[in-house]
Structure formats: structure tokens, C-alpha cells
C-alpha positions as CSV (number, residue, x, y, z in Angstrom):
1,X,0.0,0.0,0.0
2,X,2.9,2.4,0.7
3,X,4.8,1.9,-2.6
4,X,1.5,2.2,-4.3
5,X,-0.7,5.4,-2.7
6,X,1.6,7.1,-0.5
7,X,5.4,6.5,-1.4
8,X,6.0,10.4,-3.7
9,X,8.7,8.5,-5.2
10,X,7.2,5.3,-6.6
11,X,3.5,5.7,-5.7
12,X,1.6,4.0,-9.0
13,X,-1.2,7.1,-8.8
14,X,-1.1,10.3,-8.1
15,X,-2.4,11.6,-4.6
16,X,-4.8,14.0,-6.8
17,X,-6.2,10.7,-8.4
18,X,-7.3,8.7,-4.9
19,X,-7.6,11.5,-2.5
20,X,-11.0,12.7,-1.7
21,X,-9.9,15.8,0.3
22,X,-10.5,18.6,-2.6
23,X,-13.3,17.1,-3.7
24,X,-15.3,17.8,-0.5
25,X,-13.7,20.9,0.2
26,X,-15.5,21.6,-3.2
27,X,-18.3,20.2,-2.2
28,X,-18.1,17.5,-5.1
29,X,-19.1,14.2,-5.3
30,X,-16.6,11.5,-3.5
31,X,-17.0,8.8,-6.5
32,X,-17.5,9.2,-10.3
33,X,-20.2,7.5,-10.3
34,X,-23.3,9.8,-9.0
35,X,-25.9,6.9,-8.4
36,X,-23.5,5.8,-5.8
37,X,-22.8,8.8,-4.3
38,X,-26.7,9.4,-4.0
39,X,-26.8,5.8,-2.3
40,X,-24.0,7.4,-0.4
41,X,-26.2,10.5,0.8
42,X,-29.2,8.1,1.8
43,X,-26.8,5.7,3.9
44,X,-26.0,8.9,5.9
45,X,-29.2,10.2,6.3
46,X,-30.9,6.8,7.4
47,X,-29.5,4.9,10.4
48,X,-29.7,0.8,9.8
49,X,-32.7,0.3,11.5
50,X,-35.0,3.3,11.6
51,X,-38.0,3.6,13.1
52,X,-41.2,3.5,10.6
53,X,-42.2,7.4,11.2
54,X,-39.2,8.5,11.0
55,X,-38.5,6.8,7.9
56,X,-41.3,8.2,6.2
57,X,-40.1,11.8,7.6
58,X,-36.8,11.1,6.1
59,X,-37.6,10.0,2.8
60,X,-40.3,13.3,2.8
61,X,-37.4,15.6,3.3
62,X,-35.9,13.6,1.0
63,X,-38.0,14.4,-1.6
64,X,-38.6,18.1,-0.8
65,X,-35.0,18.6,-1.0
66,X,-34.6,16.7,-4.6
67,X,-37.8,18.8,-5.4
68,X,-36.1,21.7,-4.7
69,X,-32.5,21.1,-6.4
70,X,-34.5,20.2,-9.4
71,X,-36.8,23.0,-9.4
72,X,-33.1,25.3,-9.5
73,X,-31.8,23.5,-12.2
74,X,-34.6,24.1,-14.5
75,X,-34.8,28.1,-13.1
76,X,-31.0,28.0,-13.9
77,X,-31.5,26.6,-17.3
78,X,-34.4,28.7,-18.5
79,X,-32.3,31.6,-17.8
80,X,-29.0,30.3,-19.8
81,X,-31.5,29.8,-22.9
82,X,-32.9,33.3,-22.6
């Protein structure tokens, strides 16, 4: 693991490549693909076993707040067409 990640000399990839620090100071997504970071962001917000109200409150909130980055997105595009 040390000759491979974190040996500068004869590390196989760069730090930039593996390294998730920058990407969540930029608040980017940790993986590439963004499916699995969504399934990320659920597994965060849920615990393992939740109790059934406040699963349904979660998955609400859930929904208001994709509701609400997708209501942005097509405010945001409307105005790029214009």
C-alpha cells in the first residue's frame, strides 16, 4: 500500500487521483459514479434500523429537498437559454 498510494517516489497514482480531500472541500461528489454517491447520501441520512415514522419523515425531506435542487436547475436553465 505504501509503494502504491503514498510512497511520492514510486506511488503507481497520483495523490490528486485517490484523495477525496479537494473534492469535499468543493463540495463535489466523493465517487464518479453519482448513483452511488446518491446511495451514499441516503446511507448517511438513514440509520440501519430506523423507526417506521421516522422513515417516512426522512424519505419526505428527502423528496422536498430533490424537489427543490431540481426545481433550480430548470430556473437555472431557462435563464442560460434566454
Amino acid at each position: 500500500m505504501v509503494s502504491t498510494y503514498v510512497d511520492i517516489t514510486s506511488s503507481r497514482y497520483p495523490i490528486e487521483l485517490w484523495n477525496v480531500n479537494d473534492a469535499l472541500l468543493k463540495n463535489l461528489p466523493r465517487t464518479n459514479n453519482h448513483v452511488e454517491g446518491y446511495n451514499g447520501r441516503l446511507g448517511s441520512l438513514f440509520p440501519v434500523r430506523p423507526y417506521l415514522f421516522r422513515l417516512i419523515e426522512r424519505l419526505r425531506d428527502e423528496q422536498v429537498y430533490q424537489h427543490l435542487l431540481a426545481e433550480q436547475a430548470t430556473v437555472h436553465t431557462k435563464k442560460e437559454n434566454k
